[in-house]
N, C-alpha and C positions, 0 to 999 in steps of 0.2 A: 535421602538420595539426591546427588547433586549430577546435573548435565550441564554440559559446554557444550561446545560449538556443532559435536556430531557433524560432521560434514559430509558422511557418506550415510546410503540408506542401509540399517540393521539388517538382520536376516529374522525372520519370522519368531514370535514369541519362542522361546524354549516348550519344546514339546508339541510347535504346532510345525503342521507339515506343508509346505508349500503346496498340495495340491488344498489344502485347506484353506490356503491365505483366499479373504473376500475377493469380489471382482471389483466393488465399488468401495474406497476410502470418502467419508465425508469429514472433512476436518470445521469447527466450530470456535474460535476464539471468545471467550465469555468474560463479562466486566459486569460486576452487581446486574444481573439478570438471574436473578433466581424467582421473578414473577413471571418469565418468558419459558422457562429451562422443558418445565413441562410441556406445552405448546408444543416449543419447536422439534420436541423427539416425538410427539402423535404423531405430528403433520410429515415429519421427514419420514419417520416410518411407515405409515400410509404412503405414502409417494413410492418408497421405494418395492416395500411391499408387492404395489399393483404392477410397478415395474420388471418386476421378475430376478432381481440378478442379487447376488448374496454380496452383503456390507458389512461394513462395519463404522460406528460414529465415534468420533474420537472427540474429547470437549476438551477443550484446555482455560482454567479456571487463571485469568490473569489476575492473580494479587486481591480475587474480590474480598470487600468488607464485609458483607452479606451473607445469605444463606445458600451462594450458589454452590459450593461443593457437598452440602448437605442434601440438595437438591443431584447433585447428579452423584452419589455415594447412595443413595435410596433408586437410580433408575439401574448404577451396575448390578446393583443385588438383586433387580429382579430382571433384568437384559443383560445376557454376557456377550452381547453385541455392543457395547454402549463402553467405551474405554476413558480414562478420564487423567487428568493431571493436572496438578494446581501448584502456582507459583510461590515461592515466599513472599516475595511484593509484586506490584505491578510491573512489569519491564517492558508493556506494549504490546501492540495488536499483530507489529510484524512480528516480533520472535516469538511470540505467541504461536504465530501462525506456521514459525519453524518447527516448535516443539512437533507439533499436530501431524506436520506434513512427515518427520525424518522418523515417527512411528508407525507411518501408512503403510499396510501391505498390498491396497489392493492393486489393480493395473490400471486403472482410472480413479483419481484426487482430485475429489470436489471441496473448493473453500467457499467457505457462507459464514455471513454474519449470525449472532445471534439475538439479534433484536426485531426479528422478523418485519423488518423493512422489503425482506425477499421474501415471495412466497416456495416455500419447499417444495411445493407441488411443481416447482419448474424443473426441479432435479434430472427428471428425465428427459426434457429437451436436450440440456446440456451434454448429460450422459449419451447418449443415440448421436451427438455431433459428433463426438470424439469415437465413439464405434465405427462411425462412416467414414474415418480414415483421416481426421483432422489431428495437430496436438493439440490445442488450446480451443475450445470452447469460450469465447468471450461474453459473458452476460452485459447486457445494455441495456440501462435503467430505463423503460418505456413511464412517459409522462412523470417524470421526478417530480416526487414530493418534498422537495426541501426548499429554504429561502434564498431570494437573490444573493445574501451576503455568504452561502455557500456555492453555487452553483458559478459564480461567475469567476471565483478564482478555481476553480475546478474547472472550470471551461480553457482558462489562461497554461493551466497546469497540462489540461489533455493536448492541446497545441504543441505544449513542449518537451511532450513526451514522443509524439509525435514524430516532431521535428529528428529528435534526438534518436528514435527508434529505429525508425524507418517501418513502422508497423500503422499501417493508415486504420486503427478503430474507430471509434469515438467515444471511449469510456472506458478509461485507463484504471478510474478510482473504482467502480465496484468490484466488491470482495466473492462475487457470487459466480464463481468461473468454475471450470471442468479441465483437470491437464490430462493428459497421457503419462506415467509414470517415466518414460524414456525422455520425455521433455523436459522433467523437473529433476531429474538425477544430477546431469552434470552442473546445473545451478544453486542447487542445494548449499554450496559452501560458504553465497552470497545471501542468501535467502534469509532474512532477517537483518544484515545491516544494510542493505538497501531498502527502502522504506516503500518497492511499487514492484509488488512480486509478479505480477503479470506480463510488465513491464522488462522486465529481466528475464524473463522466458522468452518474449518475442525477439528480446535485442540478440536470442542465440540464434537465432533464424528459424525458433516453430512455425509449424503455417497454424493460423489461427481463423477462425469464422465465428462470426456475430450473432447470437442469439440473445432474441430480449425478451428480456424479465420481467414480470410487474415489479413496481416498487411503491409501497408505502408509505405514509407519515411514521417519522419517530415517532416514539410516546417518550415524551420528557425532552433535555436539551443535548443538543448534540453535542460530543465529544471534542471535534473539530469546529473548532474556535475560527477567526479571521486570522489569529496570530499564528497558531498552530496552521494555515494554512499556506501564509508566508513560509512558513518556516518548512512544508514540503516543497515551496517552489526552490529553493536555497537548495535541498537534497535533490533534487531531481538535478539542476544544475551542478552542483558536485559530481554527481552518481553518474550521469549520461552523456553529460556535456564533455566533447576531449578538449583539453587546453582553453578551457572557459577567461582563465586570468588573462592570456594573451587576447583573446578576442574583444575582451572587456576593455583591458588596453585600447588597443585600436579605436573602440567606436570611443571612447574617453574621449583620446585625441582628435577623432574627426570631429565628435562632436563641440569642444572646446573649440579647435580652431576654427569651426562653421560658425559658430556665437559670437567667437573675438571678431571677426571679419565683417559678420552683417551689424552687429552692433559698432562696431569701429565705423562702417561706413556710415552709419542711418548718425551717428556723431558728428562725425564730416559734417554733414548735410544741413543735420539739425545748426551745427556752430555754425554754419558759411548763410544758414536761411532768418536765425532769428538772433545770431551772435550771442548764442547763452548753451552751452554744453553741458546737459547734468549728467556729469561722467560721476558722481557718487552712487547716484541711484543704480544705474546699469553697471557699475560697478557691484556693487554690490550683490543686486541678480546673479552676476558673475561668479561669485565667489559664492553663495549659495548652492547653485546648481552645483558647481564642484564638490563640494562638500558633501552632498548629499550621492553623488557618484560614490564618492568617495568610501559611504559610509556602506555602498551596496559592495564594493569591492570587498572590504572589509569583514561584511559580513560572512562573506562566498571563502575569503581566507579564514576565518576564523572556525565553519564546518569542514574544511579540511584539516586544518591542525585539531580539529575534535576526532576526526577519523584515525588522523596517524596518533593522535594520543591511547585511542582503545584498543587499536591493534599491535604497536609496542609492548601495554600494558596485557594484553591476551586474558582479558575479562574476558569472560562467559557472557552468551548473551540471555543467560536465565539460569536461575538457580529454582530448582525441584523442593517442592515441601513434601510432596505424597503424589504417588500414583498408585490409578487401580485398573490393572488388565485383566 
């Protein structure tokens, strides 16, 4: 079985009835977690269980090495609540989190990680927000368990999501949210190549409220690298920012011509005070700094012409090995 883009939401399994579709969809992105898999469907289902309202989990098995489709191929057999799909290889955590989402029927889609860094037990805060009439339940990772050399470009990132949203959160990055199904339809087409799916629900103008989460230490190393971190700040710039190359422009130029002028001067100064001008060294500074402008421009062009290369090309953003409804 092979899937593409789906851009719109299905109609209900063949043979199920819309007054049968769940009320709650939890969608699960999973990457070698097949010591977690069990866990996190006790504890979701307790959660929801005590919560009262009929679901269904949907897991999407990104490309794992492991035993995690073995692991959720043994919980459909014995829950036909528990839905599952596994990739041919890894293609990532957002189209991952497409697959999940453009199979959900219920009327409220909650996304969660699968490394229980969330606790599922919050499932129902989340749920009860978006009942009270919000779209987007935003989860906020209450006292984050991760290291400086993550949180502080995730700090840089929420600023600029921010900026660029117009949605004043403060935690853009976790995966542990609750939509309204009317919120997530008409973005659905975007949902996966933009890399901040929350982010792209509020830039349509959802109203969104703040509920926080507990959060956890990972067990093992995180996925998100510093480099890989970079490399979301670059998408989000792409993704959110209008006319980024012009602006970049500009401050190029201001800041060039701000540098040529005070270091021209403090040159002056320096030649007219001690008659010796080290115009190679601040020279040089000179041409450094540009360069290194330079290489940020560059980079910000080079993710756009990777965009307009996959969209010419009309890749899929995942290809299907097996699913089990």
């Amino acid at each position: 079985m092979t899937t593409t883009r789906g851009e719109t939401f299905p109609s209900p399994a063949t043979g199920v009835s819309e007054e049968a579709a769940p009320s709650v969809s939890v969608v699960v992105p999973l990457y070698n977690e097949a010591g977690s898999i069990a866990e996190v469907y006790r504890r979701t289902v307790s959660a929801l269980d005590a919560f009262g309202r009929s679901y269904e989990l949907i897991f999407i098995d990104d490309g794992s090495t492991d035993a995690t489709f073995a692991e959720l191929t043994r919980l459909h057999a014995a829950d036909g609540r528990v839905r599952a799909v596994r990739f041919k290889r890894n293609f990532g955590q957002h189209s991952a989190m497409h697959a999940g989402l453009v199979r959900a029927r219920g009327e409220i889609l909650v996304t969660m990680d699968g490394d229980l860094q969330n606790a599922p037990e919050d499932l129902s805060r989340l749920v009860a927000a978006v009942e009270g009439g919000t779209d987007v339940a935003s989860g906020t990772r209450t006292a984050r368990r991760d290291s400086w050399g993550r949180t502080v470009p995730s700090r840089m990132i929420n600023g600029m999501l921010r900026r660029f949203t117009g949605a004043e959160i403060s935690d853009f990055g976790c995966a542990f949210n609750a939509y309204r199904r009317s919120a997530i339809e008409p973005m659905l087409g975007a949902i996966g190549k933009q890399k901040f799916t929350k982010a792209l629900v509020l830039s349509g103008g959802a109203s969104v409220v703040e509920v926080d989460v507990t959060h956890a230490p990972r067990a093992g190393r995180s996925r998100y690298s510093p480099l890989r971190l970079t490399r979301l700040a670059l998408h989000v710039l792409a993704g959110f920012w209008p006319q980024p190359i012009q602006w970049i422009g500009v401050a190029l130029g201001v800041l060039c011509t701000t540098a040529a002028l005070v270091l021209g001067g403090y040159g002056i100064f320096y030649w007219i005070d001690r008659s010796n001008f080290p115009g190679p060294l601040f020279g040089g500074v000179g041409v450094i700094f540009v360069l290194g402008m330079q290489g940020f421009v560059l980079a910000l062009v080079g993710e756009y012409l990777g965009r307009i290369q996959r969209e010419v090309e009309g890749r899929p953003l995942y290809t299907i090995d097996h699913e089990l409804n």
